[in-house]
ROBA-495768 format. One line per field, with one value per residue (C-alpha): residue in one letter; x, y, z. Coordinates in nm, 3 decimals. Layout:
<pts>
torvex <- [a; ...]
X <- [X; ...]
Y <- [Y; ...]
Z <- [Z; ...]
</pts>
This chain:
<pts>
torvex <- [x; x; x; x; x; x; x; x; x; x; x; x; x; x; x; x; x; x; x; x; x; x; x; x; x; x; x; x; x; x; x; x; x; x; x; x; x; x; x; x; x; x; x; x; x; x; x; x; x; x; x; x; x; x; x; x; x; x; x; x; x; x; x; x; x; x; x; x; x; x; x; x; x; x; x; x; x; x; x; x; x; x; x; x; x; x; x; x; x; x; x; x; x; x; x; x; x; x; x; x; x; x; x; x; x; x; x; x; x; x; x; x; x; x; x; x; x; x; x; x; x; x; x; x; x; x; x; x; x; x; x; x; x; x; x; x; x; x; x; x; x; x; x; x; x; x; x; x; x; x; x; x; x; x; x; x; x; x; x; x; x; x; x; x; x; x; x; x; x; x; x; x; x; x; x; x; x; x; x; x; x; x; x; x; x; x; x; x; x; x; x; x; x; x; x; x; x; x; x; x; x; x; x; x; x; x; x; x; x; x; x; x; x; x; x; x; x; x; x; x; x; x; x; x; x; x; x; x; x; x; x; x; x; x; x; x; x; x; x; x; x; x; x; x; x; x; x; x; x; x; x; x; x; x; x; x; x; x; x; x; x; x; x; x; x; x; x; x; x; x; x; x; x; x; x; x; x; x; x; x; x; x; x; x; x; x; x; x; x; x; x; x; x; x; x; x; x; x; x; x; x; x; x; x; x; x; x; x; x; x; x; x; x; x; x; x; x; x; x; x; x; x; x; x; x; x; x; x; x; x; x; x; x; x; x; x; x; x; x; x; x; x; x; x; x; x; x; x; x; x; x; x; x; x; x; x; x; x; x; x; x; x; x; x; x; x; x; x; x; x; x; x; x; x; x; x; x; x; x; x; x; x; x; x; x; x; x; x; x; x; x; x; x; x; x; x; x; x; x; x; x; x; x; x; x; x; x; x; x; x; x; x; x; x; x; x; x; x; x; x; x; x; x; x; x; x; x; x; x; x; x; x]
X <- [8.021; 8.165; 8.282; 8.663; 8.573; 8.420; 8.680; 8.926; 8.626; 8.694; 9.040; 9.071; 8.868; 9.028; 9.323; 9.253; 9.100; 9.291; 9.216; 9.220; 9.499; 9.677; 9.743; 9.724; 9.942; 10.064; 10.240; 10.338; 10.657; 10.763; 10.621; 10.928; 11.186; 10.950; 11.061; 11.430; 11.347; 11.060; 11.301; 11.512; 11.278; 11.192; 11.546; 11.550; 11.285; 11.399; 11.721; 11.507; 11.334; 11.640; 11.851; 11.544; 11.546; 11.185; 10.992; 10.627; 10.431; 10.362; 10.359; 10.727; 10.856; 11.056; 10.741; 10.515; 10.768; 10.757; 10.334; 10.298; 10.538; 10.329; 10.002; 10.155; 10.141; 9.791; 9.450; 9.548; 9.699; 9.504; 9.454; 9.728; 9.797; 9.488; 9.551; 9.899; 9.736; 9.734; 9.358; 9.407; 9.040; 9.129; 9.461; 9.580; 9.801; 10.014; 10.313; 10.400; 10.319; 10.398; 10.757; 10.765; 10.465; 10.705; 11.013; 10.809; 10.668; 11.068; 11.155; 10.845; 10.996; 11.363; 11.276; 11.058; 11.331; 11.583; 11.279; 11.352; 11.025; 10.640; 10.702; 10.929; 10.707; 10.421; 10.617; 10.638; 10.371; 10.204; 10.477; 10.393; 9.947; 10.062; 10.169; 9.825; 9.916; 9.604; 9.506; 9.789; 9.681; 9.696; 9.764; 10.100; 10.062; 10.122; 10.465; 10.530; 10.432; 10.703; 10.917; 10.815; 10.559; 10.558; 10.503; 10.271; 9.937; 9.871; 9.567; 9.255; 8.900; 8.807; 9.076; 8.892; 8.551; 8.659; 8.792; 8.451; 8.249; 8.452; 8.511; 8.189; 8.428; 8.368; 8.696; 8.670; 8.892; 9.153; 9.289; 9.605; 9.413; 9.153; 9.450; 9.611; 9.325; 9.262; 9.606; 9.555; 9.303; 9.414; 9.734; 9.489; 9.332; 9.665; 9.762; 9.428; 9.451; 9.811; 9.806; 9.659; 9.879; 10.203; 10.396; 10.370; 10.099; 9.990; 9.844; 9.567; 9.556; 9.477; 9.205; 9.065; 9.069; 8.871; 8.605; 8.573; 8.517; 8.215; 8.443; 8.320; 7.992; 8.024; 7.815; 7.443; 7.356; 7.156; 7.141; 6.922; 7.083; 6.965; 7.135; 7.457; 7.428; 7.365; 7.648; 7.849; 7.755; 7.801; 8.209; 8.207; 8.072; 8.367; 8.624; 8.513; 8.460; 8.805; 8.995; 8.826; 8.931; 9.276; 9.259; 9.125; 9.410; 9.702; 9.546; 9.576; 9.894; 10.118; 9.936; 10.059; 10.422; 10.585; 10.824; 11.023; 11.025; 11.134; 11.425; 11.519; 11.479; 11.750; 11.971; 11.963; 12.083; 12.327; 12.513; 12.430; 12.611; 12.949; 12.857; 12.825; 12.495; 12.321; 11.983; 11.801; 11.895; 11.512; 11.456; 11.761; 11.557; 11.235; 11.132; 11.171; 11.113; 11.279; 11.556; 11.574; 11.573; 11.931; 12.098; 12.444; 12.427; 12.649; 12.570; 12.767; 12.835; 13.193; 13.324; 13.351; 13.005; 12.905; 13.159; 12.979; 12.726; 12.387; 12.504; 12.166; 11.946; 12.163; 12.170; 11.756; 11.826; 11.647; 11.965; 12.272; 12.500; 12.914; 13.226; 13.374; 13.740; 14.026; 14.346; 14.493; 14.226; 14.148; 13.934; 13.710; 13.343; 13.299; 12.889; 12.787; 12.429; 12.144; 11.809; 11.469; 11.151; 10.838; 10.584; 10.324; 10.544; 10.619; 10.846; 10.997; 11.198; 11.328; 11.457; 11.619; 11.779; 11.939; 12.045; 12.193; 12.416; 12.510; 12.549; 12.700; 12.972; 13.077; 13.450; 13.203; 13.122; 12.798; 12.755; 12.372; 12.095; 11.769; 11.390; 11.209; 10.808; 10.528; 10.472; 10.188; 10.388; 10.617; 10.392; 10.427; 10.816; 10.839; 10.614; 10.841; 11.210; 11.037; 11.005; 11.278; 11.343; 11.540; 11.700; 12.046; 11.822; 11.959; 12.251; 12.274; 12.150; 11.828; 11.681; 11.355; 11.350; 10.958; 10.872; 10.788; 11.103; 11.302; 11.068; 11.130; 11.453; 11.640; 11.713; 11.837; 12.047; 12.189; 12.316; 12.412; 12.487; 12.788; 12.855; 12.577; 12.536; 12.245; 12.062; 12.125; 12.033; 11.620; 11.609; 11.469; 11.638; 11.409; 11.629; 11.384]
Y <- [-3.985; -3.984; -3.664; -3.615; -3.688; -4.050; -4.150; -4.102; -4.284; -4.608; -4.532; -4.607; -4.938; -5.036; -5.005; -5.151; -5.475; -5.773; -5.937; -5.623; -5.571; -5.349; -5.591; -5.885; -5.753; -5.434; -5.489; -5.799; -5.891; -6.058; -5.811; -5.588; -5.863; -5.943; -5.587; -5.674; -6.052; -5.903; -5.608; -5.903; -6.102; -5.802; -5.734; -6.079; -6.033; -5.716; -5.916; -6.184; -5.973; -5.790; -6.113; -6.286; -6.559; -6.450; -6.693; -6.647; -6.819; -6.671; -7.042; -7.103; -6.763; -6.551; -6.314; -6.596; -6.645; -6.298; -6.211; -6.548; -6.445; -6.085; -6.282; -6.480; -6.131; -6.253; -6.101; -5.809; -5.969; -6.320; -6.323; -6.079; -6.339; -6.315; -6.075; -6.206; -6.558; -6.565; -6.587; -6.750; -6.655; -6.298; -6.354; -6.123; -5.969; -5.942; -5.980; -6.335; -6.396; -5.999; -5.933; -5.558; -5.540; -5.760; -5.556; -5.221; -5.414; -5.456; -5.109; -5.019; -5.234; -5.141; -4.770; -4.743; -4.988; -4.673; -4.421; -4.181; -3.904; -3.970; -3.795; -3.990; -4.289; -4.137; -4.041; -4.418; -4.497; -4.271; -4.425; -4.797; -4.648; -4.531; -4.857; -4.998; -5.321; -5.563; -5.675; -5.519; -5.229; -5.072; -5.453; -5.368; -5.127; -5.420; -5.430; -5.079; -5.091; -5.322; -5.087; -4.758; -4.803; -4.409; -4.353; -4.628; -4.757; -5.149; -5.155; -5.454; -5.490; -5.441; -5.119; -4.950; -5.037; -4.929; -4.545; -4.509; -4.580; -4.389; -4.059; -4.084; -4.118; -4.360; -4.488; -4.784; -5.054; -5.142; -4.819; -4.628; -4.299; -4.399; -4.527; -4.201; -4.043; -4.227; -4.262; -3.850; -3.921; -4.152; -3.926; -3.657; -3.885; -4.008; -3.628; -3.605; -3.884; -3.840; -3.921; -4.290; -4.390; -4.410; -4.266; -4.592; -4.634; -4.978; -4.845; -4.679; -4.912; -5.236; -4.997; -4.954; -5.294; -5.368; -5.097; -5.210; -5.564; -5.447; -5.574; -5.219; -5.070; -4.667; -4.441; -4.385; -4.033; -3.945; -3.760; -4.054; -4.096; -4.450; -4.497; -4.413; -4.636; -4.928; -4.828; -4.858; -5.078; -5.308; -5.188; -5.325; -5.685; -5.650; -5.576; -5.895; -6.139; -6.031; -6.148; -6.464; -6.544; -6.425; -6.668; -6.974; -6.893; -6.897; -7.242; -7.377; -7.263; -7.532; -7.487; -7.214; -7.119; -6.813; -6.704; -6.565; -6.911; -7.085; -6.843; -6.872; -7.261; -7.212; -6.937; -7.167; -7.500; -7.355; -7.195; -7.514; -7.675; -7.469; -7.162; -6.798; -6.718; -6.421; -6.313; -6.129; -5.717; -5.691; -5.909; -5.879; -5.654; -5.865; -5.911; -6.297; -6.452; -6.236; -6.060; -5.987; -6.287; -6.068; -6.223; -6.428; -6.326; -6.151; -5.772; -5.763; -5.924; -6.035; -5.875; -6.108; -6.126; -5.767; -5.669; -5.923; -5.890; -5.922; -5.829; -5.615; -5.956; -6.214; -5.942; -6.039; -6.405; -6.503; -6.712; -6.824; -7.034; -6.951; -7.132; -6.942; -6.804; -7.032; -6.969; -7.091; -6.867; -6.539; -6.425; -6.717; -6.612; -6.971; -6.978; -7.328; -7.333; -7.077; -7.141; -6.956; -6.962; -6.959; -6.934; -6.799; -6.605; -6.625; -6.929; -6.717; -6.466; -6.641; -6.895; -6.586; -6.474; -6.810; -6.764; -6.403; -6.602; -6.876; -6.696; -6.372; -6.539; -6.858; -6.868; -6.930; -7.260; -7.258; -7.633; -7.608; -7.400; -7.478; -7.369; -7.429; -7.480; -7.597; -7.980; -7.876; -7.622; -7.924; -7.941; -7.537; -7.579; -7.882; -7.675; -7.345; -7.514; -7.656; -7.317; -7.277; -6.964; -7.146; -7.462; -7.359; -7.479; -7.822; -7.776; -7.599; -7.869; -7.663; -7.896; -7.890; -7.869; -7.928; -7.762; -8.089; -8.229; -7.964; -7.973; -8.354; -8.313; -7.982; -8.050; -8.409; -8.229; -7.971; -8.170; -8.464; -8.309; -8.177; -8.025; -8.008; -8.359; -8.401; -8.100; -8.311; -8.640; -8.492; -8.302; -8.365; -8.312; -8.127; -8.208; -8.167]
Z <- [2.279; 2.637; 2.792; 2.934; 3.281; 3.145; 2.949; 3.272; 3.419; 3.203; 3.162; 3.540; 3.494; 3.250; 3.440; 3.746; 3.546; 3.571; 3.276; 3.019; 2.790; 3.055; 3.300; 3.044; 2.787; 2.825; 3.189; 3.068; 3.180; 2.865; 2.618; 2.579; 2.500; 2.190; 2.001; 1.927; 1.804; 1.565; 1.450; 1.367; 1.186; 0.954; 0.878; 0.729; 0.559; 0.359; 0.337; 0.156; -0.022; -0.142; -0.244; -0.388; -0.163; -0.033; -0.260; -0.363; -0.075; 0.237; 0.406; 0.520; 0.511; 0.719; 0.678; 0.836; 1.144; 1.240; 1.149; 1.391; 1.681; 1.662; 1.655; 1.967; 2.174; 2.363; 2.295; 2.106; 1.816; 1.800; 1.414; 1.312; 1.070; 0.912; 0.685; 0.508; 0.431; 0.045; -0.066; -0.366; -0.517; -0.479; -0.533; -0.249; -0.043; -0.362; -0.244; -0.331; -0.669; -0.826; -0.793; -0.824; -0.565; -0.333; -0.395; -0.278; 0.056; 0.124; 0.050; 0.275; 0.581; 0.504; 0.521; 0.831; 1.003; 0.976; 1.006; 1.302; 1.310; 1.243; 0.948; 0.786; 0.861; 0.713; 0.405; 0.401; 0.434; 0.132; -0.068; -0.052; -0.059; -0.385; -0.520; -0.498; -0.371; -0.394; -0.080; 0.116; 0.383; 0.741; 0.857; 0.793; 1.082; 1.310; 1.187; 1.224; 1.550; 1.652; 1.493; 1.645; 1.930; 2.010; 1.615; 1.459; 1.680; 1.590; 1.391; 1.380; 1.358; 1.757; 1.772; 1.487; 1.627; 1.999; 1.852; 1.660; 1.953; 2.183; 1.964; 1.722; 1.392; 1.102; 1.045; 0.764; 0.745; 0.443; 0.375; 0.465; 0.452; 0.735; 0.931; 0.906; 1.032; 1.324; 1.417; 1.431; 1.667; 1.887; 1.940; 2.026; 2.311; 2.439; 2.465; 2.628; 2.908; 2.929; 3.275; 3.255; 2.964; 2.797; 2.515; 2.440; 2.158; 2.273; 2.590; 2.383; 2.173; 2.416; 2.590; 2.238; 2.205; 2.507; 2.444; 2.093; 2.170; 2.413; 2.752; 2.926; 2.822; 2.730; 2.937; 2.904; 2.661; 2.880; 3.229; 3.410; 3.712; 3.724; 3.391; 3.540; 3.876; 3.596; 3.405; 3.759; 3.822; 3.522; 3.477; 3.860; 3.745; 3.489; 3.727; 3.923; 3.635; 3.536; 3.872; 3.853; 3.455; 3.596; 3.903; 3.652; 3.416; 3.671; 3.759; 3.382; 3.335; 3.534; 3.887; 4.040; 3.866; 3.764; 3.516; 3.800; 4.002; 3.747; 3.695; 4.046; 4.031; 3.767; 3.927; 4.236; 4.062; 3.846; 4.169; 4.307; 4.041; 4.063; 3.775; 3.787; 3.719; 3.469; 3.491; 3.228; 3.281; 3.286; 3.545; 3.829; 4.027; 4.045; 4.409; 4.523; 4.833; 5.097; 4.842; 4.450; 4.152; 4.054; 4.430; 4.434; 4.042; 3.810; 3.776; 3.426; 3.150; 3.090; 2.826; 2.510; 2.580; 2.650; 2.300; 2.070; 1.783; 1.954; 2.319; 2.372; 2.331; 2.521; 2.768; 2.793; 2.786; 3.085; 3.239; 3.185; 3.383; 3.291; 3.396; 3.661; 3.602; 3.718; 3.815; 3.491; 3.336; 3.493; 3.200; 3.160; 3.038; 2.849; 2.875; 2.992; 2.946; 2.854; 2.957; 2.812; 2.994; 2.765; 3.037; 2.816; 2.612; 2.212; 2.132; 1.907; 2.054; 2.326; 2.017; 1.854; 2.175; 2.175; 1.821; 1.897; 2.156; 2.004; 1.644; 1.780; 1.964; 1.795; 2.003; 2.316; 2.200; 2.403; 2.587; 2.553; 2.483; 2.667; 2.569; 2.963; 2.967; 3.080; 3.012; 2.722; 2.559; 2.367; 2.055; 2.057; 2.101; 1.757; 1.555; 1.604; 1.587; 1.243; 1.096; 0.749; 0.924; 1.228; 1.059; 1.195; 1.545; 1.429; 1.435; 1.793; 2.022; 2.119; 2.365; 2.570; 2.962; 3.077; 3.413; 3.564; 3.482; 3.640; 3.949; 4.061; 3.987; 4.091; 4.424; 4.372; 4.128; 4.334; 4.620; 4.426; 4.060; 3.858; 3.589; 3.257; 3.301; 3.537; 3.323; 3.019; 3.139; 3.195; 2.894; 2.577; 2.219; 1.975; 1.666; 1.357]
</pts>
């Protein structure tokens, strides 16, 4: 088991590595905005649940949208979804087919949604352990997660594996007790290492991650001094085999693009094209060329936008272009267009952003609604807008805007283009 000074040793690697969960995931620009939209998803679920509406297959639920947006959240969730699949053989999770066992997994999720202490989420917790679901345990820690990231570590195969090596424990999967127990210890550790990372629970949890899935080997037991150079040596090779997958990846995705330059190919044409122009709260301040992605921008939202239902997520909407206010019409905040950029991010909550805006305020009669991506992402895009849980998409005019598109385009656009319908003209509809 490695001393205090070893941990901080890795902890340091781990940080510094560019393609660890750190700088993969848990820097990662995008991840935040994905906490509302799965909040959301849950709420529908327990509203589901609650109505029965939920139905007794997990394939083509509201449950399946939001287990595949948090399986969407890069390395540290791939699989996620493992564990809800009905395995008809064993017949479990039961949660589809028995109806009391499906009306406690809502109470479960309705009552951690309002929890507000550790201890009422444990209480929680023990309640649904004492139903003896079939098939249903600390999986469901994913969710809480989402929920409470200061409360509730996410929980899989490579975490567990990464706290036993690192602490010595024998924590078992499938059962809320072991959870409860490690999550003990892993609060213990962040306490610990304070300094290197986050009230945040996913911090911990990604470096567990990493350890358990054998990306940095744990110090020799032993006091060879050769031993150690090795083991330096071998977190060093890491470190560099990491910038190169990081270097290879930025290649794959769309040459050399950025979230941020498409959002500033977008703030540019939509001033261009005679709008004011929002960028995402979370973004204004991002450094771009020579100023900040938030220039020649709006600093607020107007305020039938800022008033309505779902203000906090259209506030993260990564851009929106609205009519500027004429003299006829001093308050105008009509939004033209709204544009999100799934760079690698989940399709999924910038969809539901796009619902919160068009949903939340009807009387803004929203021209279009835009999903922007790389040129291979359009499968990614049908497959999502297919979902039961969006078929109001339909109805909206959600259309696609590939990156390529947009590139050959824009600046024919802006010196030649008015208005939406340039924009419209290179789009493509994604009507189910």
């Amino acid at each position: 088991m490695p001393n205090e000074q070893e941990v901080d040793a890795l902890l340091r690697r781990w940080r510094d590595d560019a393609g660890g969960t750190y700088q993969t995931w848990f820097l990662w620009e995008e991840r935040i905005k994905n906490f509302r939209s799965i909040r959301r998803g849950l709420q529908k679920v327990v509203e589901e649940i609650q109505s029965g509406g939920f139905g007794t297959a997990y394939r083509g639920s509201s449950l399946e949208t939001v287990v595949h947006s948090i399986a969407e959240q890069r390395q540290i969730f791939k699989g996620a979804d493992h564990a809800w699949l009905w395995k008809p053989k064993l017949r479990i999770p039961d949660i589809y087919e028995n109806a009391e066992n499906q009306r406690a997994f809502g109470r479960f999720l309705d009552s951690c949604i309002c929890c507000h202490s550790a201890d009422q989420v444990i209480a929680e917790i023990r309640r649904l352990d004492e139903q003896r679901v079939k098939g249903l345990g600390p999986t469901a820690a994913n969710l809480l997660y989402f929920l409470h990231p200061t409360l509730a570590p996410p929980f899989n195969t490579a975490i567990v594996a990464g706290y036993n090596a690192l602490t010595g424990a024998n924590v078992k999967l499938g059962r809320w007790e072991e959870y409860l127990a490690m999550r003990r210890g892993i609060l213990a550790l962040n306490e610990q290492h304070r300094a290197l990372l986050s009230n945040d629970l996913g911090a911990i949890a990604g470096f567990l991650f990493d350890v358990g899935r054998s990306r940095y080997p744990l110090p020799p037991q032993t006091d060879d001094d050769q031993a150690y150079q090795r083991w330096e040596h071998d977190l060093a090779c890491v470190r560099e085999e990491s910038a190169a997958e990081v270097r290879a990846r930025a290649i794959a995705v769309d040459g050399d693009r950025t979230h941020t330059e498409i959002q500033a190919w977008l703030r540019d044409l939509g001033i261009a094209l005679g709008y004011d122009v929002w960028i995402a709260a979370n973004d204004r301040a991002r450094p771009w060329q020579n100023g900040r992605l938030g220039d020649n921008c709006l600093s607020s939202l107007p305020q039938q936008l800022s008033a309505a239902p779902g203000a906090e997520a259209v506030r993260l909407i990564d851009v929106l272009w609205l009519d500027r206010p004429s003299a006829q019409n001093a308050s105008t905040a009509r939004v033209a267009a709204a544009f999100e950029v799934e760079h690698t991010t989940s399709i999924y909550s910038g969809i539901v952003r796009l619902l919160d805006l068009a949903l939340g305020a009807p009387e803004q009669a929203v021209a279009e609604l835009f999903l922007v991506a790389p040129d291979n992402r359009e499968a990614d895009i049908i497959a999502q807008l297919a979902r039961p849980a969006f078929s109001r998409v339909r109805d909206l005019r959600v259309r696609y805007l590939a990156y390529s598109d947009l590139e050959r385009h824009r600046e024919s656009m802006s010196r030649f283009g008015t208005g939406l319908k340039a924009i419209e003209a290179i789009a493509r509809s994604m009507a189910p």
